[in-house]
C-alpha positions in Angstrom: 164.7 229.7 -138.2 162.2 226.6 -137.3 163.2 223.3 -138.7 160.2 221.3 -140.6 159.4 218.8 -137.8 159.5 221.4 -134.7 157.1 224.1 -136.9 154.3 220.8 -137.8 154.5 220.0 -134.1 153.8 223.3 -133.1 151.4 223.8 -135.3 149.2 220.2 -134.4 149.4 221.5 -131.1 147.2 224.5 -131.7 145.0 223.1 -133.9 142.2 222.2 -131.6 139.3 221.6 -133.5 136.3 224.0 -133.9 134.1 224.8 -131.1 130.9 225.8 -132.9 128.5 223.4 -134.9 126.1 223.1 -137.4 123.3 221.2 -138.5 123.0 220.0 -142.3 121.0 218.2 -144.8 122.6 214.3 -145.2 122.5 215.1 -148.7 125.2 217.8 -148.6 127.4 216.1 -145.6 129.7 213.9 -147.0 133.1 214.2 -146.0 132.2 216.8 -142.9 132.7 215.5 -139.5 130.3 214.8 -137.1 130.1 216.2 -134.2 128.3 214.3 -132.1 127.7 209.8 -132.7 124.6 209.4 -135.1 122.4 207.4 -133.5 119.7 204.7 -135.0 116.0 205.6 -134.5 114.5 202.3 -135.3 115.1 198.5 -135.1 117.0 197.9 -138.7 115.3 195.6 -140.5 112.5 196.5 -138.6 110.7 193.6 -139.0 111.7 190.0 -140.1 112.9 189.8 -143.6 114.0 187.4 -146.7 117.3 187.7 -147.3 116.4 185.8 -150.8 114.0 185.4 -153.2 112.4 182.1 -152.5 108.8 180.6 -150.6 108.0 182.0 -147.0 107.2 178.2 -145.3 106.7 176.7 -141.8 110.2 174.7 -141.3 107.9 171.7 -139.8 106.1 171.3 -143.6 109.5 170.6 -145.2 111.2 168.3 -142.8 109.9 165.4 -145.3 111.3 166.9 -148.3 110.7 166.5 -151.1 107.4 167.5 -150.2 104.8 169.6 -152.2 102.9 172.7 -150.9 100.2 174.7 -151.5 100.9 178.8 -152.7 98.2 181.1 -151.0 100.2 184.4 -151.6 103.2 186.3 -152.9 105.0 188.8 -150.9 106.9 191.8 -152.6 109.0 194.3 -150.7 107.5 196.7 -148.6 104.2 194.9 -148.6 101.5 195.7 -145.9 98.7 193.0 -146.2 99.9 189.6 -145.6 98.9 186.0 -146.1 99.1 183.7 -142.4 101.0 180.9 -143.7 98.9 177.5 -142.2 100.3 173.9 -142.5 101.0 172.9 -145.6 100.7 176.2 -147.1 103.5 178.7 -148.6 103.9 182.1 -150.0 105.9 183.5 -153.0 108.8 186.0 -151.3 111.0 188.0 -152.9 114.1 189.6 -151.2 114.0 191.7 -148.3 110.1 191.4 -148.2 108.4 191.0 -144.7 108.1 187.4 -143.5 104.8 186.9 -142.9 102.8 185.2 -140.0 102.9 181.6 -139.7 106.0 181.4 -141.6 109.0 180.9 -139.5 112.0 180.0 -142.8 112.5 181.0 -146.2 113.3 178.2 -149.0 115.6 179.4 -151.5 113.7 179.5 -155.5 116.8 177.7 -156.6 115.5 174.6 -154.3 112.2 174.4 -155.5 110.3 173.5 -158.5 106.8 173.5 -159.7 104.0 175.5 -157.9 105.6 174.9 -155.2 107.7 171.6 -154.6 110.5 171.6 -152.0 113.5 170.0 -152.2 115.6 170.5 -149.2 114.5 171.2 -145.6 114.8 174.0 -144.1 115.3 174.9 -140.6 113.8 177.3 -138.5 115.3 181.0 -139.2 116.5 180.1 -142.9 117.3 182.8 -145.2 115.6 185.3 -142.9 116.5 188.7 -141.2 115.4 189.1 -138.0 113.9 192.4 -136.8 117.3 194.5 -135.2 119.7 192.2 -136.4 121.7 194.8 -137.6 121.2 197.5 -135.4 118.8 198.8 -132.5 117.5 201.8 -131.6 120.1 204.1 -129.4 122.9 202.3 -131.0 126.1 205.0 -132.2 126.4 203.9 -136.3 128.6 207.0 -137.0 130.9 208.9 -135.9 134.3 211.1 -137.3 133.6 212.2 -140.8 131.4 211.0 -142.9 132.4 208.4 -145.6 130.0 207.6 -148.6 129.5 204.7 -146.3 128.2 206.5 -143.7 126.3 208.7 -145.4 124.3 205.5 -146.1 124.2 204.4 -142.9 122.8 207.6 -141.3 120.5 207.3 -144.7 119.7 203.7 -143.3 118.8 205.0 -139.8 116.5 207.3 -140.5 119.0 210.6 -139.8 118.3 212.8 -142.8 119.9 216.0 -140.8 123.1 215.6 -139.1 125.1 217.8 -136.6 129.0 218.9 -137.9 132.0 220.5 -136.9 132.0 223.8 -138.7 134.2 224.6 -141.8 136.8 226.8 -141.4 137.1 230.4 -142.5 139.9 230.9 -144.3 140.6 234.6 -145.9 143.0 234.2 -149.0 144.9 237.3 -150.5 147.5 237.2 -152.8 150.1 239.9 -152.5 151.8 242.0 -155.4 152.0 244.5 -157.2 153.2 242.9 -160.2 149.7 240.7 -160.2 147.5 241.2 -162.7 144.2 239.5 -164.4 145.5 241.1 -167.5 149.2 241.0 -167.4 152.0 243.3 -169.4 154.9 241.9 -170.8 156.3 243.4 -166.8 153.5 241.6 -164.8 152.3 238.3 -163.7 149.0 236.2 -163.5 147.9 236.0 -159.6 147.9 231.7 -159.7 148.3 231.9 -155.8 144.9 232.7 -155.6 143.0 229.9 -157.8 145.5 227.0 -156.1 144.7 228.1 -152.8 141.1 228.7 -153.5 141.6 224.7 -155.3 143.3 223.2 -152.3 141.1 224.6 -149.5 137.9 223.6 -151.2 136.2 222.1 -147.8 136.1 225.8 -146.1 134.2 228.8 -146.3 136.3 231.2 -148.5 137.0 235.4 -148.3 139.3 235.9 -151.5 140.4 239.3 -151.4 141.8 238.7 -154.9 145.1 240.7 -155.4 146.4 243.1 -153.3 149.5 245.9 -154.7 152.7 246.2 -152.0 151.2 248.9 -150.6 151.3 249.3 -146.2 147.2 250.7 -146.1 145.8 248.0 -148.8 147.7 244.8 -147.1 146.4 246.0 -143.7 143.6 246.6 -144.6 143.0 243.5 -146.1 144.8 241.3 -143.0 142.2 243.3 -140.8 139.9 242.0 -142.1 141.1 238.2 -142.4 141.8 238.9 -138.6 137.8 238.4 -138.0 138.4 234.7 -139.5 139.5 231.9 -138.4 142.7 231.8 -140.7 144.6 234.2 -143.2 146.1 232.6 -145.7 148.5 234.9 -148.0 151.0 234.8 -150.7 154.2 236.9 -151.0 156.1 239.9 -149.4 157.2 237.8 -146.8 160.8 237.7 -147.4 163.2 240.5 -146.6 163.4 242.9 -149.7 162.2 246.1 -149.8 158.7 245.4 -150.9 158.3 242.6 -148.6 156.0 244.5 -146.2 153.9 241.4 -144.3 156.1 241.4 -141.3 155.6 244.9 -140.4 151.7 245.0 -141.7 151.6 242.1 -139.0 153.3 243.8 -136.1 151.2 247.1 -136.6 148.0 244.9 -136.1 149.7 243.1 -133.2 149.7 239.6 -134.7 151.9 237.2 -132.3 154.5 235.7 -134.7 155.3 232.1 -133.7 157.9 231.6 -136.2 159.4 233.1 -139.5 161.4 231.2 -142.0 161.5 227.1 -142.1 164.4 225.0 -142.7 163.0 224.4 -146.4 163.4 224.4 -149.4 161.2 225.6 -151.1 159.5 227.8 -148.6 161.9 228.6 -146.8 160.6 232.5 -145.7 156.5 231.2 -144.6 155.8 232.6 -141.5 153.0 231.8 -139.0 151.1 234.1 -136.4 148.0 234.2 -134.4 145.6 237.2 -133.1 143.2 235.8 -130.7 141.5 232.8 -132.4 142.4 233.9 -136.0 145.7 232.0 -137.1 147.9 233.4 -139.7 150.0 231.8 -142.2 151.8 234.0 -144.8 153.9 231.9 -147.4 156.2 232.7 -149.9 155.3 233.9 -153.5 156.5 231.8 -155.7 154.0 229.2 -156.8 155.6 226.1 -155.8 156.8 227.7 -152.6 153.3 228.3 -151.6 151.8 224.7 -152.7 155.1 223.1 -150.5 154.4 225.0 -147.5 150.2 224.9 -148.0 150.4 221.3 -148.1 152.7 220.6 -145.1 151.4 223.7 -143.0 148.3 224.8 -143.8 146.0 221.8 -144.8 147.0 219.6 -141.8 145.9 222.7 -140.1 142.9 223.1 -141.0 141.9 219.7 -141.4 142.5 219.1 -137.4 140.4 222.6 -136.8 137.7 221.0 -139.3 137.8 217.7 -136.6 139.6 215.9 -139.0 143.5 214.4 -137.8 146.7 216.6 -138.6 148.2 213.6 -140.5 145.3 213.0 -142.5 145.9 215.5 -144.8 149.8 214.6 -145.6 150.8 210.8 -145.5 154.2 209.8 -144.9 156.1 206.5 -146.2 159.0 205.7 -147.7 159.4 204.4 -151.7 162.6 203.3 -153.8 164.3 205.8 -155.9 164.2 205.5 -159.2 166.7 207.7 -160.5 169.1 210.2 -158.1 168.4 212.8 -156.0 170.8 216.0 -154.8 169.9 217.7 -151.6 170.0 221.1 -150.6 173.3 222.1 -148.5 171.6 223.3 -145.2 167.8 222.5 -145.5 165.8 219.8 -146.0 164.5 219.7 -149.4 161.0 218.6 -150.8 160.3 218.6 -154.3 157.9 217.0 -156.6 157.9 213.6 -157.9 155.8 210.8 -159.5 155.2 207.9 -157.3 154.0 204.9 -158.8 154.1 201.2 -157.3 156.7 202.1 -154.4 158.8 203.9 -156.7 159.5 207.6 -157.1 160.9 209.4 -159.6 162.3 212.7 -159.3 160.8 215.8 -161.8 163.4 217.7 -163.6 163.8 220.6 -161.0 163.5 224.1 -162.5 162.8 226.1 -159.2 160.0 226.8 -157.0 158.4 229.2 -160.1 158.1 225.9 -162.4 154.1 225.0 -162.1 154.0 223.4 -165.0 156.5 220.6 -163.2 154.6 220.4 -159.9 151.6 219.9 -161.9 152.4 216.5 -163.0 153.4 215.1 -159.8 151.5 213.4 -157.2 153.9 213.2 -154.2 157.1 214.8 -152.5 160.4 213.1 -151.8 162.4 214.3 -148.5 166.1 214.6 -148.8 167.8 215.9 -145.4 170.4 218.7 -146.3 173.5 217.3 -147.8 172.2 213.5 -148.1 172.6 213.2 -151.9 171.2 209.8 -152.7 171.7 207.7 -156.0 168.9 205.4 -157.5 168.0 202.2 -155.5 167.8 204.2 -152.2 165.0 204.1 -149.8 163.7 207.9 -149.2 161.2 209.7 -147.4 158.2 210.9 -149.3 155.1 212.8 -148.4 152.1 212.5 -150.3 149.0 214.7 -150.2 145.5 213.6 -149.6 144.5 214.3 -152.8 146.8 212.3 -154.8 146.6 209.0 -152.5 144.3 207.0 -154.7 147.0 207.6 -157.7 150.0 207.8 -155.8 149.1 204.7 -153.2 147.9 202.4 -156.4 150.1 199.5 -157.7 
């Protein structure tokens, strides 16, 4: 058995990003990772521009302020034809329109009256822009994954198509016989498959749905995961009778690099590789499988995706608001509500109870036999998507 530290270490080791890339539409990239910097095409502004609305002068006419000019113009944005701005002379401008020749400052509207009186001078390069003051052409303005942010730069810069790191893809099967879409009073709803399907929403998906404890079916099915870059299954891992995954693995030669973690719950997941495919089958019950998916197999696939392995699953520590009893000989991770640098504890009802995990937004980390009372200072581990609720005050 692999304690929890040793089996994330070994697995950030072998999550090397993907090699292949792909280009995509802006539109569609957000939150995909470049794979190369995004350069700007183009001096941005790309020519000298108000930064308010206000009158496009010559600084020299308004060094006697207050001093009256004469309007020959008004400038929108994005204009093409534009008035030469002579002595004395001034043109209406409105914000981020072109500056226009002649005119070397912008005078704000709120220090003006009258068509057109000025009331404060105004030096040369007032209020104005200039052409690649934020950027010039060749310059890197993204790189890593693409934020809303960034989208808008690349938007900015004239980079409509962008290169990526591919997605992942991930085959999902859930395994037992006892799964059904229309369940007897004997059976069970397959929910494995709809939480994985929910948690690894940034890759390309194979579902192969359901699949009876049956030797031909679930090698079958791994075969063809195997042509994938990850498997990603639910159940027979353990070591009943019907708990068939390690020998369906060894009959298609997968390399097992470790079975059964020092957790609870999850204690059975195992983890293999066959070439470039990796392998990670966890254990059946529900809460089992979301432990173990989000301290295994996100962080996983988020480094292969060019994202970080701790991106996926932030660490800290919060206050305890009510106590805690550990598990005996492994750590133990259960779900909890963290709120303002405070968890709480859910009522624990074992690692079939859903209904529990679903209200919490983060894990606290008790060390086996470290029972701790309210007031104490613990680990917790929250998942990406549960920071913004989790993190908030």
């Amino acid at each position: 058995m692999i304690g929890v530290d040793a089996a994330r270490a070994l697995l950030a080791a072998r999550a090397e990003p993907l090699r292949t890339t792909e280009r995509v539409a802006l539109a569609v990239a957000c939150g995909r990772v470049l794979a190369e910097p995004v350069r700007a095409r183009r001096d941005d502004p790309p020519c000298d521009r108000a930064t308010m609305d206000g009158f496009a002068v010559r600084a020299a006419d308004t060094r006697g302020a207050p001093c009256s000019l004469r309007v020959v113009g008004r400038i929108a944005a994005g204009a093409g034809a534009l008035p030469r701005i002579g002595s004395g002379e001034a043109a209406f401008i409105n914000t981020g329109a072109p500056i226009p020749p002649g005119a070397d400052a912008v005078v704000a509207v709120e220090e003006t009256r009258g068509e057109v009186e000025i009331l404060v001078a105004a030096g040369p390069g007032k209020n104005i822009l200039a052409r690649g003051a934020l950027v010039r052409p060749g310059v890197a303005v993204a790189e890593g994954r693409l934020t809303p942010e960034l989208v808008a730069v690349c938007a900015a810069t004239g980079n409509d198509f962008v290169e990526v790191v591919r997605r992942p893809r991930v085959t999902l099967l859930a395994t037992g016989s006892e799964l059904a879409d229309e369940p007897g009073e004997q059976e069970i709803r397959n929910s494995n498959g709809p939480l994985l399907r929910a948690l690894l929403d940034g890759c390309e998906i194979l579902d192969c749905g359901a699949v009876p404890d049956e030797m031909e079916a679930l090698e079958r099915a791994f075969e063809r995961g195997l042509e994938t870059d990850a498997v990603v299954s639910t159940g027979g891992v353990s070591k009943g009778e019907m708990d068939l995954i390690l020998p369906v693995l060894q009959r298609l030669e997968v390399k097992v690099q470790f079975h059964g973690v020092a957790l609870q719950p999850g204690k059975p997941m195992l983890f293999g590789e066959r070439g470039d495919c990796a392998l990670f089958a966890l254990p059946g019950n529900p809460v089992s499988a979301l432990v173990c998916a989000d301290l295994f197999v996100l962080p996983f696939l988020a480094a292969r995706a060019g994202r970080s392995f701790a991106q996926a699953l932030r660490e800290l520590e919060a206050t305890l608001a009510s106590a805690a009893r550990a598990s005996p000989k492994r750590r133990r991770v259960f779900p909890g509500v963290l709120r303002s640098g405070r968890i709480e504890p859910l009522p624990w009802r074992g690692s079939a109870d859903l209904y529990t995990a679903g209200r919490a937004n983060a894990y606290l980390v008790l060390e086996p036999g470290q029972d701790l009372a309210a007031g104490a200072r613990v680990p917790c581990l929250v998942p990406e998507r549960h920071a913004s609720s989790a993190l908030s005050s």
